[in-house]
Structure formats: structure tokens, C-alpha cells
ZAZADREN-300752 format. One record per residue: residue number from 1; x, y, z of N, C-alpha, C in turn. Coordinates in pm, whole numbers. Example, Ala and Ser with C-alpha at 12.3 -4.5 7.8 and 13.67 -1.06 7.14 Angstrom:
BEGIN
1,1319,-569,780,1230,-450,780,1320,-330,780;
2,1285,-225,708,1367,-106,714,1290,3,787;
This chain:
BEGIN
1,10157,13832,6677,10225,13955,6707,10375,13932,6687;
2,10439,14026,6610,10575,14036,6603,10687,14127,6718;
3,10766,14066,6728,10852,14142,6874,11007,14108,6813;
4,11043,14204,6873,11163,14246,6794,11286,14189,6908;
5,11414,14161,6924,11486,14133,7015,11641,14184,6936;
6,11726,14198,7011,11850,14260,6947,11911,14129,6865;
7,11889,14007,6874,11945,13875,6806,11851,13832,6694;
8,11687,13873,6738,11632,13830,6613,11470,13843,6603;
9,11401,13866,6578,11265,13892,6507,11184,13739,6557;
10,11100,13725,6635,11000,13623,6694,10844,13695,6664;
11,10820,13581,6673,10637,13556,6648,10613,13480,6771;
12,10540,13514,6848,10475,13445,6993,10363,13408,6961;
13,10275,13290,6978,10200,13208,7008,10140,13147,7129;
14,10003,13124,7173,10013,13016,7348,9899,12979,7247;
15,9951,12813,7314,9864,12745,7284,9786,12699,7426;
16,9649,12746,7436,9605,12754,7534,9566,12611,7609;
17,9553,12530,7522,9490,12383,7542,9615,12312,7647;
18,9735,12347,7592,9890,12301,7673,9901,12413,7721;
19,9861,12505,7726,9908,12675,7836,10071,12653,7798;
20,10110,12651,7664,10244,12679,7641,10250,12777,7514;
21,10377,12826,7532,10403,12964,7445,10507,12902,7360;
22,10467,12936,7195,10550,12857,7100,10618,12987,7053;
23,10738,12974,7020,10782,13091,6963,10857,13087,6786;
24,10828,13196,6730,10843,13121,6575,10965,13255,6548;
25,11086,13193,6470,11162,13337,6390,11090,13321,6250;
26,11111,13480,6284,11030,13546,6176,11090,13510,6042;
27,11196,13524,6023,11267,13464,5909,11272,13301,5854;
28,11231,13255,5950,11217,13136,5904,11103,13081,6016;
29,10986,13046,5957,10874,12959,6022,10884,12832,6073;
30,11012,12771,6010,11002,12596,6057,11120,12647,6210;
31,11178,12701,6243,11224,12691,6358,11167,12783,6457;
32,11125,12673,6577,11060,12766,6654,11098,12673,6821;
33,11058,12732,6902,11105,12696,7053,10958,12703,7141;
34,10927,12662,7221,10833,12619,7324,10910,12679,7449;
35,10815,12744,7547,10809,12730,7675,10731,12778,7776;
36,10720,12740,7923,10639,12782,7990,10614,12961,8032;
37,10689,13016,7988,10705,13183,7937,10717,13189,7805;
38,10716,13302,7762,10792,13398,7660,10977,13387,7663;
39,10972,13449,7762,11106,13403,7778,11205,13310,7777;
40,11144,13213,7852,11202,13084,7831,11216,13036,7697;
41,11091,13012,7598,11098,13013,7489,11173,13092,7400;
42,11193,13178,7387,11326,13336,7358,11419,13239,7334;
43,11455,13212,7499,11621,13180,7517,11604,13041,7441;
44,11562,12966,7455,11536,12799,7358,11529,12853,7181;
45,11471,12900,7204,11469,12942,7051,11646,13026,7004;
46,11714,13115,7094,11828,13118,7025,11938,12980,7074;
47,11885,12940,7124,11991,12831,7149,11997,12714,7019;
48,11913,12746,6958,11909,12667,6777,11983,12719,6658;
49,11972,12827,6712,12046,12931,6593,12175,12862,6553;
């Protein structure tokens, strides 16, 4: 599923086996952020940018 944010375009993932949520930009597939939310992962993921 794609979700839109005012900074940038994510793809959410859980990987259920680790009950963690990977998060992918849409624009680019190799950078992506992990966390125990959505959110958390969000904010990790722009902190790469």
C-alpha cells in the first residue's frame, strides 16, 4: 500500500515473523527505515533523506 506524507511517498510493509514495519520511499526502493510503528519508521526513514 502506498501513503502519501507532505515530505514524501512511502510503501509500508510488517514483517510479521519480527512484528516490525519496514518502510520503503517510493522513489527509490533501496532506502527504507524499520520500526516498531508506522510512525516511528516515517520519522527514521526521513531522517536519511
Amino acid at each position: 500500500m502506498t501513503f502519501y506524507n507532505h515530505e514524501l511517498e512511502y510503501r509500508v510493509t510488517l514483517n510479521t515473523d519480527l512484528n516490525v514495519f519496514f518502510v520503503y520511499d517510493k522513489k527509490n526502493e533501496n532506502r527504507y527505515a524499520t520500526g516498531d510503528t508506522i510512525e516511528q519508521a516515517v520519522s527514521e526513514l526521513k531522517k536519511t533523506a
